[in-house]
DOMI-359845 format. One record per atom (N, C-alpha, C): x, y, z. Coordinates in pm, whole numbers, plus 32768, in hexadecimal, padded with zeros to 4 digits. Atoms other than C-alpha are relative to their C-alpha. Example, Ala and Ser with C-alpha at 12.3 -4.5 7.8 and 13.67 -1.06 7.14 Angstrom:
% DOMI-359845
80597F898000
84CE7E3E830C
805A80788000
7FAE7F897FFA
85577F9682CA
7FB3806D8049
//
This chain:
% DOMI-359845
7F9480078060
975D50017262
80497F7A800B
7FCD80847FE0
97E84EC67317
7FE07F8C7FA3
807680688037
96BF4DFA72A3
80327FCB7F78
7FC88011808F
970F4E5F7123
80687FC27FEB
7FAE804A800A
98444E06712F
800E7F688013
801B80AE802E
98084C9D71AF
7FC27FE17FB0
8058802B804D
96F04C7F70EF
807980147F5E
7F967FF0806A
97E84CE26FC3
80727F927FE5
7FB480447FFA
98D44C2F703B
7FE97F3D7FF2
806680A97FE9
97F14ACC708C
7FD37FCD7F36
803F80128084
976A4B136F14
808A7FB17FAE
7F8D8018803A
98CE4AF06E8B
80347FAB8004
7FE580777FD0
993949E36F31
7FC67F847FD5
806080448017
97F649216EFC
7FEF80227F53
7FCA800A8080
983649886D98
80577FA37F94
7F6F80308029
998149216D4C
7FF47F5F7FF1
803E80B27FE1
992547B96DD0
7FAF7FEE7FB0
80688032804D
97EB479A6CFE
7FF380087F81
7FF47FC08099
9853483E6BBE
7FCD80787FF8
804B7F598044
97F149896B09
7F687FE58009
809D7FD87FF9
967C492E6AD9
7FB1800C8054
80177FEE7F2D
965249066C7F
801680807FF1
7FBC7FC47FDF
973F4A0A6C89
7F6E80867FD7
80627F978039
963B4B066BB1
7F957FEC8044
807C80027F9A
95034A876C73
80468038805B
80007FD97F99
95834ADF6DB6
800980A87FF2
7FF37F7E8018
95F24C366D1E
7F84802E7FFE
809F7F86804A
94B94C8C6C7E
7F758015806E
809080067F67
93E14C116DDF
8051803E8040
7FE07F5F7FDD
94C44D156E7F
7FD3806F7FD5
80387F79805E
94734E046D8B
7F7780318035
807F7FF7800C
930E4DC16DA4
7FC8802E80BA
801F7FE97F48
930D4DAE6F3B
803980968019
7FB97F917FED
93FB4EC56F5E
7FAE80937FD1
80627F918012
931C4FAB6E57
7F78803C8050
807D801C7F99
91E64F626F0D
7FDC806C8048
80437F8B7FB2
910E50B26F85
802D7FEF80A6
802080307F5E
90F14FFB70FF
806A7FD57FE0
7F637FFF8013
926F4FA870F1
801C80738026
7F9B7F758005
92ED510970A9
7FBB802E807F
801D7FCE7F6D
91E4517871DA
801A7FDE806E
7FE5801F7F9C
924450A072A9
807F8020803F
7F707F958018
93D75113726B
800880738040
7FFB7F447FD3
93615272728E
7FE27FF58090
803080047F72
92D0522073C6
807F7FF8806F
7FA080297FAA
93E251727476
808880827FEF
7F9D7F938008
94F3527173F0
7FB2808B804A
80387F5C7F83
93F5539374A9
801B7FCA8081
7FF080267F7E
941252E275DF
80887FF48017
7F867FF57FF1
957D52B575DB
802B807A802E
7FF57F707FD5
95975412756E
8013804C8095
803B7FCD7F99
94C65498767B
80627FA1808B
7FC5805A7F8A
957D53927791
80C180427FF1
7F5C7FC37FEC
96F454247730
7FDA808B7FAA
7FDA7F6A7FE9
96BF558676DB
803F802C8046
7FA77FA37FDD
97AF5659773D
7F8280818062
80567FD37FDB
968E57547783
7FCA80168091
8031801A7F7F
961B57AD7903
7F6280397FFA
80AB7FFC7FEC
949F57867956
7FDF807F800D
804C7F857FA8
93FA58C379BC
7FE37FEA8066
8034800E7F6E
93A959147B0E
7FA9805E8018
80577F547FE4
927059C47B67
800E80128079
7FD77FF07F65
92B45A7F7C95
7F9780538023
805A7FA57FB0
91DC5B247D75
80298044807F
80087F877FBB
91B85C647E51
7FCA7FDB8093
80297FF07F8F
918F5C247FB3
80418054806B
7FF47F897F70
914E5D1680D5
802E7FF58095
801380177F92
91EB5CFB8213
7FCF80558065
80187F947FAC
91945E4682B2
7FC180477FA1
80407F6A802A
90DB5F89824F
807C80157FAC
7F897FC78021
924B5FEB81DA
804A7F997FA9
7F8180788036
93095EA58159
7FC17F947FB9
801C806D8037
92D65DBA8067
80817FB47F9F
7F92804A8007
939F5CAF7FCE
7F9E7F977F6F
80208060807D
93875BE27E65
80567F6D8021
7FCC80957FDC
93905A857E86
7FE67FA57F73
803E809D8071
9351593D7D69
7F787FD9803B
807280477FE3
921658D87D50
800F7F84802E
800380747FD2
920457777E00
7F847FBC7FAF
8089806C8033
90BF56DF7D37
80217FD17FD2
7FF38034806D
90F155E17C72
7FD7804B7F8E
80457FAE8076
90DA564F7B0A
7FD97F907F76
//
């Protein structure tokens, strides 16, 4: 979201200075970059990883059943990497 905004912001700027008919190129090669199939996936991508990196959400834990006696056992976290 940062990005856009400079990039928005850089366009405008670099606009203003060059006149309206700069000003519309840079728009419309936003447009065109911004629309772009491989653009929007790449977006989606990075916003899943974010996501996934600040979720609120707690992991699962698989736990397992171990025996210490005939009589007693005790659930622990799995330790494997997963």
């Amino acid at each position: 979201m940062i990005g856009i905004v400079a990039t928005l912001a850089a366009g405008y700027v670099l606009g203003t200075k060059a006149g309206r008919d700069r000003y519309e190129q840079i728009v419309n090669t936003y447009k065109a970059v911004s629309g772009h199939p491989a653009t929007k996936s790449v977006i989606d991508a990075g916003r899943r990883k974010i996501a996934d990196r600040v979720s609120p959400d707690p992991k699962f834990v698989q736990l397992n059943e171990v025996e210490i006696d005939a009589g007693t056992s005790v659930i622990e976290p799995d330790r494997r990497p997963q």
